[in-house]
C-alpha positions, 0 to 999 in steps of 0.5 A, spaced: 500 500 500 503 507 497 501 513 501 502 520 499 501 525 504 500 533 503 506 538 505 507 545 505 512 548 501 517 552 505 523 553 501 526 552 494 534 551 491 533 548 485 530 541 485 529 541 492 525 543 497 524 543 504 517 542 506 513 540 512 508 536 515 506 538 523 511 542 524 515 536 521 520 538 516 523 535 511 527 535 504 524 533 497 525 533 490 520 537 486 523 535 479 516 531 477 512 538 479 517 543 477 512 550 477 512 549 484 513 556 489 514 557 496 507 556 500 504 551 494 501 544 497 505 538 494 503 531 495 509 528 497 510 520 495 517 516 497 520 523 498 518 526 490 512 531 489 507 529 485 502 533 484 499 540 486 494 540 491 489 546 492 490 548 498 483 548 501 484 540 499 490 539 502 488 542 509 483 538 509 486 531 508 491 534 513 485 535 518 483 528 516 489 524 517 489 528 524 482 525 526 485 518 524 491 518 529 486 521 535 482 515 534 487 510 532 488 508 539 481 508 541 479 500 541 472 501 545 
């Protein structure tokens, strides 16, 4: 099973970009999705961005995601 996870934007050199997740930040390549700037949503898949996202569309799926990990623990 792939996931591929929203991600903001924060920096660009080159090919390269730092993004970030939750106040997680990492390094990716934006060679697949080269017309991205700086506070652009990706979808970030095996460290690649993969598409443009919409950022009403991304926030949302980050909500999403965020709703599943408060109930992962939830077995009741």
């Amino acid at each position: 099973m792939c996931l591929a996870v929203p991600v903001r934007v924060l920096q660009i050199d080159g090919l390269k970009a730092s993004v970030e997740l939750g106040g997680l930040v990492r390094q990716a390549s934006i060679m697949l999705v080269p017309d991205t700037h700086v506070g652009d949503y990706v979808l970030l898949h095996a460290g690649f961005a993969i598409q443009k996202l919409d950022e009403k569309e991304a926030e949302e799926t980050i909500r999403l995601f965020a709703d599943i990990a408060e109930g992962a623990g939830d077995y009741s």
